[in-house]
N, C-alpha and C positions, 0 to 999 in steps of 0.2 A: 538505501542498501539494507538487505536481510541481516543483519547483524551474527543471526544465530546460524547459520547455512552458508555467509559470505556469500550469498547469491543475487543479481541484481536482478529486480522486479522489470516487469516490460515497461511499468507508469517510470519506473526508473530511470529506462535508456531514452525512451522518448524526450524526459527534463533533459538528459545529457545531450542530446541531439539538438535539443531547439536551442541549450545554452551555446554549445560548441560552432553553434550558427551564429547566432548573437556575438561573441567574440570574434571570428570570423570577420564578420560585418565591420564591426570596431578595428582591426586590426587595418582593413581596407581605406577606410574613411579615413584614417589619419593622415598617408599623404593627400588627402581630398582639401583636407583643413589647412595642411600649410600651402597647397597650391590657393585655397580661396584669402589666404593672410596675403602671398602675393600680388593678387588678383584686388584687391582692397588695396594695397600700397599703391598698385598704377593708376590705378581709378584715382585714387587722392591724387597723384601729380599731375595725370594726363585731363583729366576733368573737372580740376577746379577753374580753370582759365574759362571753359564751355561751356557749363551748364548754366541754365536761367536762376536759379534759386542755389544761393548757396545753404543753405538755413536748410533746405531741401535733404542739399548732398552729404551734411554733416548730421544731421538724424538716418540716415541713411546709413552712411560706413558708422558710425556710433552704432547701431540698432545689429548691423552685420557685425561686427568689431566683438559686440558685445556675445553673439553668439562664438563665435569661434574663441574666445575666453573660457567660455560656461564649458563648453566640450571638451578642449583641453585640461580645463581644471577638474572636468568628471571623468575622462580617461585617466587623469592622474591617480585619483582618488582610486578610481576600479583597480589598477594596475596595484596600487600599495593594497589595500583592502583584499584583493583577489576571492570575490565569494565564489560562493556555493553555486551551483547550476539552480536551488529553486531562487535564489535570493537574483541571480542574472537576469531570472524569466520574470519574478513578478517587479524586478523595481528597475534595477541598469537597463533596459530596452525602452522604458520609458524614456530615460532622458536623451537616448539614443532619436526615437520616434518624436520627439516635441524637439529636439533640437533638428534634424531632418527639415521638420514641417515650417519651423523656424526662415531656417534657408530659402527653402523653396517658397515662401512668399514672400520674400528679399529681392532674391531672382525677378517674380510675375511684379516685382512694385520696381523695379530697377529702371525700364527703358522712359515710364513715367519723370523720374526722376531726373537719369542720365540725357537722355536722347532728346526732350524736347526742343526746339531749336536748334538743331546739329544738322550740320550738313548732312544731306541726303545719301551721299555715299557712304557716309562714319555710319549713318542707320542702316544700310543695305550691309554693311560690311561685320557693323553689331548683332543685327538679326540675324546672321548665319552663323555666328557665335552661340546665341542664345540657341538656336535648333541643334547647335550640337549639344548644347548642355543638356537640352532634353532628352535628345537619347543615348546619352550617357547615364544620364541617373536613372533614366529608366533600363537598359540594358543590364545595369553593370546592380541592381535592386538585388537584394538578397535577402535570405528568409528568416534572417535577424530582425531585422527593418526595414523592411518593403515600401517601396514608393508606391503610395494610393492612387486609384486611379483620378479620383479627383485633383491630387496633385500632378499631374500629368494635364488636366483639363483647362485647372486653374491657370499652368504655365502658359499653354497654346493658349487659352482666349483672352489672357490678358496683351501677349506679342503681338497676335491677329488686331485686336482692337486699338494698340497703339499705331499697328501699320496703318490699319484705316484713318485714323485721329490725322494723319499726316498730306500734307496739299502737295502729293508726291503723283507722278502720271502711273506710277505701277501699284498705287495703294492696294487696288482691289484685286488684281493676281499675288500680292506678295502674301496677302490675307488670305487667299484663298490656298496658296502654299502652303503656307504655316498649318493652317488648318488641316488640309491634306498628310502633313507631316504631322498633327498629332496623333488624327487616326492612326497613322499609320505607326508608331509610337505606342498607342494604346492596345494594338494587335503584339508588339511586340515586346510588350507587359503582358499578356495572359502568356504568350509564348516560353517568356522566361518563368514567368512563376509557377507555370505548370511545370518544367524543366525541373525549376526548385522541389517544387513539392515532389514529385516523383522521386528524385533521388531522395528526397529526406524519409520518406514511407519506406523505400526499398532499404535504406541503412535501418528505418527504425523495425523493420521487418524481420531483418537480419538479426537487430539487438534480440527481437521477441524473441525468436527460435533460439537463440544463443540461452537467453536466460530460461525458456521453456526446458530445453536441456539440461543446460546446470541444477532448475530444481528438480528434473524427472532423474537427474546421477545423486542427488541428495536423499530422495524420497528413497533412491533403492539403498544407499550406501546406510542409511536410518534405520528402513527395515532390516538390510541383513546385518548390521551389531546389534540391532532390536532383537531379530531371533537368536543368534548366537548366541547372545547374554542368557537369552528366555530355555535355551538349550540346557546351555551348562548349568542355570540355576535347577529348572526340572530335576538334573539328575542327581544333584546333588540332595538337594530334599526329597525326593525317590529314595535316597538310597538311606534317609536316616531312618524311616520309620519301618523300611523292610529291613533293616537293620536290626533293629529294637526288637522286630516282632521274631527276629531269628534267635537272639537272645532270650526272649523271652519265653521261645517255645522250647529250646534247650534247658530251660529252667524247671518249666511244666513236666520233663521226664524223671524230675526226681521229687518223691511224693512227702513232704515235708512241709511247716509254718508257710513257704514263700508258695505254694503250689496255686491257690487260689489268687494271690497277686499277679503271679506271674500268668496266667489265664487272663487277668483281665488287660495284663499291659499288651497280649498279643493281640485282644480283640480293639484295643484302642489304635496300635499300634497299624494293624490292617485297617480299620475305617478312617486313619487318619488319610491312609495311602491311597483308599479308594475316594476317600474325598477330591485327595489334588487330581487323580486321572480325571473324575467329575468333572472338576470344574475345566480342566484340559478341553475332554471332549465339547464340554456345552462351550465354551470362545470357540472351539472349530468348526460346529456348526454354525455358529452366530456369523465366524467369518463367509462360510462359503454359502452363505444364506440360504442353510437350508431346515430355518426356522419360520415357519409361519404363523401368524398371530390370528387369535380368532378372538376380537374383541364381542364384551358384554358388559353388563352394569355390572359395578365392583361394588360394595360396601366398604370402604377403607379401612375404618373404625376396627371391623371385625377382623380384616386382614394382617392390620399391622397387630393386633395382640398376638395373633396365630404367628405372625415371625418372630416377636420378640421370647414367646414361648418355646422358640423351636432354639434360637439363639441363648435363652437362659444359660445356660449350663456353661458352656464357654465364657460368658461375659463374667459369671460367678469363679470361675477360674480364672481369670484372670481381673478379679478384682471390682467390677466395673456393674454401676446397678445401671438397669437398662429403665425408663419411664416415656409411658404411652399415652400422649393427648387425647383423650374422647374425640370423636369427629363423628361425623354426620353425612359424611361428601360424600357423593357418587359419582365414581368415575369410571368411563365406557374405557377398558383395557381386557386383555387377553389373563386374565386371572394365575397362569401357571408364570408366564413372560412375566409379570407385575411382582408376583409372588419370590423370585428368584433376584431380581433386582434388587427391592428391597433389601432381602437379604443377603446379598454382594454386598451392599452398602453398610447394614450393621456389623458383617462380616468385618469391612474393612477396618471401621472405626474400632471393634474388639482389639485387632489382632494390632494394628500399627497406630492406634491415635495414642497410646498412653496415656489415658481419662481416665477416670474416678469415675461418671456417668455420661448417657446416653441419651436425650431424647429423640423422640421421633411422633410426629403429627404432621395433619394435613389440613390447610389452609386452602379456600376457595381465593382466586385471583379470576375477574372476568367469566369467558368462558371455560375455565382451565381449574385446574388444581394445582398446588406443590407440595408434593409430601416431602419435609423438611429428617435429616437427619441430622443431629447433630450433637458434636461432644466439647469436652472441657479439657483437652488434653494438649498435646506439645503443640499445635497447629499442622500447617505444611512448612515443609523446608524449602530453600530459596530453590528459582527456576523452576516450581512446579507447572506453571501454566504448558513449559514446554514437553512432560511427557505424564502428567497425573491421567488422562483416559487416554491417551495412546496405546495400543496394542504391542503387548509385550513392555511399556515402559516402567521401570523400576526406578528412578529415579538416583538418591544417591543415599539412602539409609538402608540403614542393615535388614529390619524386617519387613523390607519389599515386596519379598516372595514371589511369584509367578509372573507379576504384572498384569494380570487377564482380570482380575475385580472388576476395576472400574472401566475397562475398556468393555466390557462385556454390559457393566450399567448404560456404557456409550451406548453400543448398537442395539441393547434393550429398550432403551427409551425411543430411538429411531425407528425400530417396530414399530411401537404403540402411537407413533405420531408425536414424541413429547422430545425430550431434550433433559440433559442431565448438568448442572452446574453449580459452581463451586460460589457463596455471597464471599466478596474479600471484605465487606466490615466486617465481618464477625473475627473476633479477635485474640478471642481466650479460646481458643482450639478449631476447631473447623466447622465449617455449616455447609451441608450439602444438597442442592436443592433440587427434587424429582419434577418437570411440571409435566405433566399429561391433560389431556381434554377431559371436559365434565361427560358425566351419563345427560 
């Protein structure tokens, strides 16, 4: 079960499906067990007077006895226990299947047993017993725990074989019946378990689409409080800094001490503004892809001081020294794409990690690189896996802001061919990891 969406996976209804068969199957065999307990009580009175070997006939019901104990005692146990659908699939069908198989060579060893020395009509009259037993267990097979066709085989050629064994004038038509009637048995095992499978596909079919649905009404219901949120957030930080700079420009008309601060707080105040439209427009294009990449050799080294250069002044604002690893790497990326990432990413750790410093370097892995950024600051707050590069996700801290950074790093790095990721050892604040392909 999706825990976080309440949505069941298709691998999900399938488990539910084989289990609810499994149980099913269980549910059936129970009267199967107490007709074979009767079935063992008459045999003990009606065939101990008859049979050649007693020694035979008590390993025998002991050995059948023994099974229909074991089953009972493990439907007991299932019924108190009540697991899981994975716990049904990998371990309750087993004892369902080896008890099964149990029977049925109980069954193929029985006529040995019972019938040798019996009157010929007790055996003419057992043996049509025994052909129904086989196509009952095979008819009535289900897709919990299906009767193999081997066990179907084993049944017929051991019945056929004891017909023959017997100084009877119809030995070899009765043999040759049986035999007829397992084929004939064996057709009607593909019959049923094709039946079976079919409807189990067409329900587990039915479950896909169900749950294909459920996550296609999640994904929208995600996006649209994803945008909403990213809505009202927009306007409201819109409207602080043209706010500021309305203030501010009211300030500028009168010519006094504050004249030159108030000039600069309007020109901060409009590049603050034009920044967040920025970074708006560039996620709408990254969404509607209509960003192309024209990779080339990068120098990294030289790249990342030219961001940390351009990010100074904010980082120093807010407190924060930034430090650039020397690097050496060359990496084949689109230089403006690579350039912007980056600084999404210093962006982010400035504005929301609450660090004291920054570094950032690039580490050769393989064929690949990882330009590492990373701080000493509050870390991530819980549940981030579920919306840190998601579009539009803000998660649940106050300096959020747009949500588009690192979603924007997302489809930046899926340009370039690379992938963007968070290492969870790192402990004392966050470590974010760029990998893109070597030059």
């Amino acid at each position: 079960m999706n825990v976080q969406s309440g949505t069941i996976t298709a691998d999900d209804a399938d488990l539910a499906i084989r289990a609810a068969a499994i149980r099913h199957g269980a549910r059936i065999s129970v009267p199967g067990v107490f007709i074979m307990t009767a079935v063992l009580l008459f045999v003990h009175m009606w065939f101990r007077s008859r049979v050649e070997s007693l020694v035979a006939l008590d390993l025998w019901l002991l050995f059948m006895g023994g099974l229909v104990l074991f089953f009972l005692g493990a439907m007991t146990v299932f019924i108190w226990r009540k697991p899981g659908d994975a716990e049904t699939v990998a371990d309750w069908s087993k004892y369902g299947h080896w008890t099964q198989i149990g029977f049925n060579i109980g069954i193929a060893a029985s006529p040995w047993v019972l019938l040798l020395g019996a009157d010929p009509l007790l055996q003419y009259f057992t043996t049509m017993m025994y052909v129904w037993y086989i196509g009952v267990a095979t008819v009535t097979s289900n897709a919990g725990v299906p009767v193999s066709r081997w066990e179907v085989v084993m049944l017929t050629a051991s019945l056929a074989a004891f017909a023959l064994s017997q100084d009877t004038p119809y030995r070899i038509p009765v043999a040759l019946l049986i035999g007829m009637i397992g084929l004939t048995m064996l057709g009607l095992r593909s019959l049923a378990q094709r039946a079976v499978v079919a409807a189990l596909t067409a329900q587990a079919s039915s479950a896909r689409s169900e749950a294909a649905t459920q996550r296609a009404l999640a994904v929208v219901a995600a996006e649209r409080d994803s945008k909403t949120r990213f809505i009202a957030s927009a306007t409201h930080d819109l409207q602080q800094p043209l706010a500021a700079a309305g203030f501010h420009f009211e300030a500028t008309l009168a010519n006094g001490p504050l004249h030159d601060r108030a000039v600069a707080g309007v020109r901060s105040s409009l590049a603050s503004a034009s920044g967040l439209i920025a970074s708006m427009l560039d996620h709408m294009r990254l969404e509607a892809g209509a960003v192309d990449a024209r990779p080339q050799p990068i120098a990294v080294g030289a790249m990342l001081q030219a961001e940390a250069l351009l990010q100074e002044p904010a980082a120093l604002a807010a407190g924060i020294s930034i430090r650039v690893v020397p690097s050496s790497v060359m990496l084949l990326a689109d230089p403006v794409i690579l350039s912007r990432a980056v600084g999404n990413l210093l962006a982010n750790a400035i504005r929301h990690s609450g660090a004291s410093r920054v570094l950032i370097g690039a580490r050769r892995r393989g064929r690949s690189a990882d330009i590492w950024v990373i701080d000493d600051g509050r870390g991530l707050p819980d549940g981030w896996p579920d919306w840190l590069f998601a579009d539009y996700g803000t998660g649940a801290v106050a300096t959020a802001g747009f949500g588009l950074g690192l979603a924007s790093v997302r489809r930046q790095s899926e340009l370039l061919g690379g992938s963007i990721a968070v290492d969870p050892r790192w402990r004392r604040g966050a470590a974010f990891r760029l990998s893109l392909p070597m030059a």
